[in-house]
N, C-alpha and C positions, 0 to 999 in steps of 0.2 A: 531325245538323243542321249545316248548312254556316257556318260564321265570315264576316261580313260586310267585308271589308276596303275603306278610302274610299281612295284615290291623290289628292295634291291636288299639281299641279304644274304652273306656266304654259306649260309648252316641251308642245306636242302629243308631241313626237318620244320625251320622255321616258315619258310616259304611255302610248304605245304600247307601247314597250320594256317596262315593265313587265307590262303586260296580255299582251302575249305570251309573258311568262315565268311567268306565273301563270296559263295559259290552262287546260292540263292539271291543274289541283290540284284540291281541293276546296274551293278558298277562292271563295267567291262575291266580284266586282270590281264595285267602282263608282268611277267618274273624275270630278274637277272639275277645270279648268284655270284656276280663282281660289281664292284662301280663303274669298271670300264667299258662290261655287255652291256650294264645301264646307259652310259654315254651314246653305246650304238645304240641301244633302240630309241630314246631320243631324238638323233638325228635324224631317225626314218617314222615317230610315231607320234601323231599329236596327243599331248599328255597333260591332264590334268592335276592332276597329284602325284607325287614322288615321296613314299614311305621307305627311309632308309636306315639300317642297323649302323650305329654308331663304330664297331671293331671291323675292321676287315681288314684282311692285307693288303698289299701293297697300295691303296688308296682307301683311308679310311673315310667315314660316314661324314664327317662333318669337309672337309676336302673337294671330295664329291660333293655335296647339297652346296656348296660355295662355287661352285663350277656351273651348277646348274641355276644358281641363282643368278649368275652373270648371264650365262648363254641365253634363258630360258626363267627371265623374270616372274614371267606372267602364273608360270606352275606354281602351284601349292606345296611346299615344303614340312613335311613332319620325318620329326628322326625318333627311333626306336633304341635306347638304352638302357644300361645297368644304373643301377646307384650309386656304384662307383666311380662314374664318369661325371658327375654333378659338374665341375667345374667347365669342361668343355659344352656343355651345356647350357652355362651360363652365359659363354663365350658365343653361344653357337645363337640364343636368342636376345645379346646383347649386341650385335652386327647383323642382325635380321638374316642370318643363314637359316633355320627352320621358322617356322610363323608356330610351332604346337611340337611338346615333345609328350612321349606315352613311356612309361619306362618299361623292362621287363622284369619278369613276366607281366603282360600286360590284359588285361580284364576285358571279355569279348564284348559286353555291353557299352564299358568305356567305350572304346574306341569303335565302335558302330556309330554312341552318339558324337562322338568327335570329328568324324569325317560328315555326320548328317549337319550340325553347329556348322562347321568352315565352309561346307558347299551354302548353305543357305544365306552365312552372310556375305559371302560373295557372288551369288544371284542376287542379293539387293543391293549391291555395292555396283552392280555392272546393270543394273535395269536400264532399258531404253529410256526412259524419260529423263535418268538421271544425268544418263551419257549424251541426252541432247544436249541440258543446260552447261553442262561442261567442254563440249564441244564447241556449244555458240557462244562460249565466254572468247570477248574481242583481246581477253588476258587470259594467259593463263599462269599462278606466280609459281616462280622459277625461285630457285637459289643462289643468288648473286655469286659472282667469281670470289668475292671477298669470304665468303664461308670455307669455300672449298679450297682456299692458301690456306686458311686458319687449319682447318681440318687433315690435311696434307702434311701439315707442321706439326698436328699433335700426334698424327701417326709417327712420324722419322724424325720428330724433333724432341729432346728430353728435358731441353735448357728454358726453362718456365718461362725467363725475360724475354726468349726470343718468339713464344707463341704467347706473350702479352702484347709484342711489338705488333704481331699479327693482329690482332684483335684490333689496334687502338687505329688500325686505319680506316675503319668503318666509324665515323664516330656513331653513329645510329645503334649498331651492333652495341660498341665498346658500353655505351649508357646505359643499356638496358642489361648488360651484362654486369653490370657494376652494381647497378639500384637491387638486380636479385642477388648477386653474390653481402650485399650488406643488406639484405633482411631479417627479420628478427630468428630464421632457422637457421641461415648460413655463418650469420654474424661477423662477417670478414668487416666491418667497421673502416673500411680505408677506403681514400681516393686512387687509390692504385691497383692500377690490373695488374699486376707482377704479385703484390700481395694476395690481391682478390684470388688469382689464380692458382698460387700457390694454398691458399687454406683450403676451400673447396676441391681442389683436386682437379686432375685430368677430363675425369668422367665425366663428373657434374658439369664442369665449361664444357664439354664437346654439346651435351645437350642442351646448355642456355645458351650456347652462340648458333644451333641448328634451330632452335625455336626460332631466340628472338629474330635470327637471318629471317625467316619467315613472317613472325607478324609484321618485322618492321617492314617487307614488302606491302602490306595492306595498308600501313600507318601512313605512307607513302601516296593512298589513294583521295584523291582533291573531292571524292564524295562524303559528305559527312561528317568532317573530321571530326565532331565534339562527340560523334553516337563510337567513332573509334577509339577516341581515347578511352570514354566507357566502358568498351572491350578487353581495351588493354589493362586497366585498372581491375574491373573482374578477374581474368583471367592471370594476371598477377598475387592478388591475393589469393585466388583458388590454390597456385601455387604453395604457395606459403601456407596454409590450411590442409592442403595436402599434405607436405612436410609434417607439420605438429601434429597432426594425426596419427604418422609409423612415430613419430620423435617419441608422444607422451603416450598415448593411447593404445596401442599394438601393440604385441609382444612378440613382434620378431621386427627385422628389417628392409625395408623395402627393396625389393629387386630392384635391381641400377637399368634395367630397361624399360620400367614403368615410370621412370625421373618425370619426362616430358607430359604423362596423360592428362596430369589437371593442368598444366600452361594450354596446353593447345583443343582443350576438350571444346572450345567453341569456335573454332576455328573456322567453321561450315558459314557462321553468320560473319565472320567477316568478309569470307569472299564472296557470297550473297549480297553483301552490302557493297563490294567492290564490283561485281558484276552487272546489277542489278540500279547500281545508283538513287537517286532519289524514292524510287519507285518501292525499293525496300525499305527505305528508312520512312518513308510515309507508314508501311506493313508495319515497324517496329513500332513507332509512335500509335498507330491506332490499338494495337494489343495492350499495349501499356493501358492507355487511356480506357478503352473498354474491359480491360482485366481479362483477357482471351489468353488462352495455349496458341506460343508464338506455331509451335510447333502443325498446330491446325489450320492456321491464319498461312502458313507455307504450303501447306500441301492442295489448300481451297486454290491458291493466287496460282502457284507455280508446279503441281503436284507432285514438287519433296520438299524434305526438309532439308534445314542446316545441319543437322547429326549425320544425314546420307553422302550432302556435297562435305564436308569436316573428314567421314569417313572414307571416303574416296580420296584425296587431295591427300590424306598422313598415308594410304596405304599406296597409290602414287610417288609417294617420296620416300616411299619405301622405309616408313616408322615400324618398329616392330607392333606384332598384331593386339597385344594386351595396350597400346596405345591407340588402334585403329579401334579399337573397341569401344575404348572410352568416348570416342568421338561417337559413333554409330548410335550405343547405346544408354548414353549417362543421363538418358530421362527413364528410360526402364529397364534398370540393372539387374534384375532377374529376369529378361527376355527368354525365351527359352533356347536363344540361338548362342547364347552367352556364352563362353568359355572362361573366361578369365574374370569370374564375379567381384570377385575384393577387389579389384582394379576399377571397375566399373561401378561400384558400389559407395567404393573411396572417394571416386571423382565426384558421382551422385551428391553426398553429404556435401562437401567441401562448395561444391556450386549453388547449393541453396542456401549453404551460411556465408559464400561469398556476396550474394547478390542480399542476405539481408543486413549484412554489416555495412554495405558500400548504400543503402537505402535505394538500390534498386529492384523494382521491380518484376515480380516473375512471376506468372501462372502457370508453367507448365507441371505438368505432376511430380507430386513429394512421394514417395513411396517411406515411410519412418520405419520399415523394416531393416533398414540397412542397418541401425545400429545395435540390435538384437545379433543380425549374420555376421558383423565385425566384431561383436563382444565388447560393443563399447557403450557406457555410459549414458546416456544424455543427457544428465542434469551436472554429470562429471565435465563431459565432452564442452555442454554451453560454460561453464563453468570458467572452465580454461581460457575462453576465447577474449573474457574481459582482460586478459594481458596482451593482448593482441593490439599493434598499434597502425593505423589507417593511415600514417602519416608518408609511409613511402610507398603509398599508391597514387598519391597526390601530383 
């Protein structure tokens, strides 16, 4: 069955260009040269993808892709811009309005393999077996009402006390927001969320209060707790490791919508373990014990992994996609479905030095290329890590 792709862009000349380049595929092509003939054919056309020019009149690109992202979740969103438009951009993959931006002029091999990358990870994001066990989960975790006051409040609210007030009524939330806002990257040092939230910023809380809303829904689960807290402890540190990494080691700084990818990169095995109960935690424990890829040991029991259910569940909640990524792929960060490699490669490192700091165990694959493709270190990178203190993961 042929993938329906919509081009929406006022310049004639560009939409030709396109459609010429897409002539020989098997991508079926339809054009609108407004956002609003996009909106009609929308309504009349099932659509897989939406490739939209960021300038247009009376309703520009990003406006549109935000309309369509409400009406019409499930489409694939890429917007097509200048480099002068950086900022909107930002905006536009910090609020998950596009999932992939291509600037112009844009390079016809790019962007061939761009649409080939997003369709293929969302055929394994949507495979039948995957969408059984998520289907037959007797749960499925939601976002409690208390995120989404909190979140409400940072949208229309500017007064720091009063979206600390917010926060401090979950106490589940408020703790885990606390313990990351006073880690050794954040350094906010205080029992106070007014503080916390003032040092850290706006950003950073919207994304540790949507995280932690979410693990604390699993931390919440009567199976296994002591194999949870080990999750959360991981993936708390990864955090923090992720951090020191753009902090010391990078030399630029981390886009504010890749915050979340090392806290939730294992996200898959706790709702596996919340799903699945005893039955997985036995699977965890026997990998451990026999020194197996958890990753093999899932796919033999239940034919997926936790990187697929992870990767479904952030792209579900609609995380942006350099974070669905991380999920998907942070055992083989040069997959070739990859897009967003240094995202995926970042998480990669951070998860293997998390789980060998914390003296847990892991077999699944190291790939040590990543620190050649980051330009970092390794004996710099281990180096650093001796300052690192284990004590508030505890």
């Amino acid at each position: 069955m042929k993938r329906t792709l919509l081009l929406v862009d006022d310049e004639r000349q560009v939409i030709r260009s396109l459609e010429r380049l897409l002539m020989d595929t098997d991508y079926r092509v339809l054009s609108a040269l407004s956002a609003q003939q996009g909106l009609e054919i929308l309504e009349k056309e099932t659509i897989n993808l939406v490739m939209s020019d960021m300038r247009m009149p009376e309703m520009d690109g990003y406006e549109f892709l935000n309309i369509v992202k409400e009406r019409y979740p499930h489409v694939i969103r890429i917007m097509l811009t200048g480099y002068s438009e950086e900022n909107v951009v930002l905006k536009a993959l910090e609020d998950n309005t596009v999932k992939v931006y291509l600037f112009k002029p844009w390079k016809n091999e790019e962007l061939m393999e761009t649409l080939r990358q997003i369709f293929e990870t969302y055929d394994l994001l949507n495979s039948s077996q995957l969408l059984e066990i998520i289907n037959n989960a007797s749960f499925l975790p939601t976002i409690e009402d208390a995120y989404w006051e909190i979140i409400r409040a940072m949208d229309h609210e500017s007064d720091l006390s009063k979206i600390a007030s917010y926060i401090e009524k979950d106490s589940a939330i408020a703790s885990k927001v606390l313990r990351l806002a006073n880690s050794a990257y954040y350094g906010a040092r205080t029992g106070s969320l007014h503080k916390a939230v003032t040092y850290i910023g706006l950003k950073h809380t919207r994304h540790l209060v949507r995280s932690t809303a979410i693990i604390g829904f699993f931390q919440g689960s009567h199976h296994a707790r002591s194999l949870m807290q080990r999750l959360w402890k991981q993936a708390a540190l990864s955090h923090r490791l992720y951090h020191h990494l753009y902090q010391h080691h990078l030399n630029h700084k981390m886009p504010e919508n890749n915050i979340p990818a090392a806290l939730l990169h294992n996200i898959g095995v706790m709702f596996l373990l919340g799903h699945f109960g005893e039955g997985y935690a036995t699977l965890l424990l026997q990998a451990d014990e026999k020194k197996l890829a958890l990753e093999e040991c899932e796919r033999q029991a239940y034919g997926n992994t936790h990187m697929e259910a992870g990767g479904y569940l952030l792209s579900w909640w609609n995380f942006p996609f350099p974070v669905v990524e991380a999920a998907l792929y942070h055992h083989a960060p040069f997959d070739h479905r990859v897009i967003n490699t240094e995202v995926t490669a970042a998480v990669h490192l951070v998860n293997r030095y998390s789980h060998q700091l914390l003296g847990f165990p892991q077999y699944d694959g190291y790939d040590d290329r990543v620190f050649d493709y980051l330009g970092v270190n390794q004996q710099h990178f281990e180096k650093s890590l001796e300052s690192i203190s284990l004590e508030e993961e505890a």
